[in-house]
N, C-alpha and C positions, 0 to 999 in steps of 0.2 A: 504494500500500500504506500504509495508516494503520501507523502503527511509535508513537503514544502520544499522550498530550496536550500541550497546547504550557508545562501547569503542571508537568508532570515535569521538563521542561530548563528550570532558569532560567536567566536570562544568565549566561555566564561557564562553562557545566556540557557535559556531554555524555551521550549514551546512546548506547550498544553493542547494536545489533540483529545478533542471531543466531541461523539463519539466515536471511540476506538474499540470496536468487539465488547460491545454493552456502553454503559452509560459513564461510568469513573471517567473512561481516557487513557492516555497516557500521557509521560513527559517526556519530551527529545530531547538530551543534554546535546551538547556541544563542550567538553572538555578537552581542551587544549587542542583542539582540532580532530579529536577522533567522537565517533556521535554514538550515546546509547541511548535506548528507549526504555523505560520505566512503566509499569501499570501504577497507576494513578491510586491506590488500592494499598494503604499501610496493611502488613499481615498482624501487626500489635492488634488494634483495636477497629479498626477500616477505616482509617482517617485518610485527606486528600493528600499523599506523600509529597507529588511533587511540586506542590505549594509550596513549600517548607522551602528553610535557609539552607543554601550552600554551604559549607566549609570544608576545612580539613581534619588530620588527625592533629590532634595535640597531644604534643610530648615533654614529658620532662628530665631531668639528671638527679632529682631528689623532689620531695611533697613540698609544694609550691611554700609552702609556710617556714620553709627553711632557706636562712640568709644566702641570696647571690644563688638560690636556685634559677637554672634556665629552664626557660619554657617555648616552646615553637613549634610553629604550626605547619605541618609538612603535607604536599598536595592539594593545595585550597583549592575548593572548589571538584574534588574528588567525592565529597561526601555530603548524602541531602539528608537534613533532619525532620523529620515527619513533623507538622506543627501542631498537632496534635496532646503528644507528650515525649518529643525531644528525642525519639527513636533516630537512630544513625545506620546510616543503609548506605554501601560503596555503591557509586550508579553503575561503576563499568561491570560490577557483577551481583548484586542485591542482595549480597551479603550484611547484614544486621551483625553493630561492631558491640550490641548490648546481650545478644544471643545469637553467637554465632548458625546453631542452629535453623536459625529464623530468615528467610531470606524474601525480600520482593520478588515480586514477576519481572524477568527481563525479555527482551524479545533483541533479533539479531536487527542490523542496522547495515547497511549500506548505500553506500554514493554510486551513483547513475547518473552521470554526464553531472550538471547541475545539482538532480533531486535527489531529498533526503527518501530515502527507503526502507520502511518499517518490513519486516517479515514477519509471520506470523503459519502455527497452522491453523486451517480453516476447520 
């Protein structure tokens, strides 16, 4: 299913197709120039995931509350928070970093000349 051109998401953006195989949707990231698609469909609670904030992983070298600890955020824009209640899901594979167990729906993604292209089976 073509869902747009690869010039509507630039890096760093997303778009909300709906609907996409029922009502939720999905989301098309655009990270750092490779595209995944997301089911719009938190597996937590079924909140609208790709609503939710960007970020990354955050790391430390000790618990932030100890002097001259570093802190830094590696990947931004790797990881979308369901806004719901703050669930963390990697878009390139819908992996849930709170229960690894736990994973979104992903679908495969490719470029076609211009278009973004969702795959999906029927």
């Amino acid at each position: 299913v073509v869902v747009g051109k690869v010039s509507e998401i630039p890096p760093g953006e997303r778009k909300i197709v709906v609907p996409f195989r029922g009502r939720a949707g999905i989301g098309v990231f655009n990270v750092n120039g490779s595209f995944y698609a997301v089911r719009n469909i938190c597996p937590h609670k079924n909140g609208p995931i790709c609503t939710g904030e960007l970020s990354g992983r955050v790391t430390t070298d000790a618990p932030p509350s100890i002097h001259d600890a570093t802190i830094s955020v590696d990947g931004l824009g790797e990881i979308l928070r369901c806004p719901w209640h703050q669930w963390a899901f990697e878009i390139a594979t819908g992996r849930c970093l709170v229960d690894p167990e736990v994973r979104a729906k992903t679908y495969p993604v490719k470029i076609d000349g211009g278009d973004v292209v969702v795959e999906y089976e029927g």
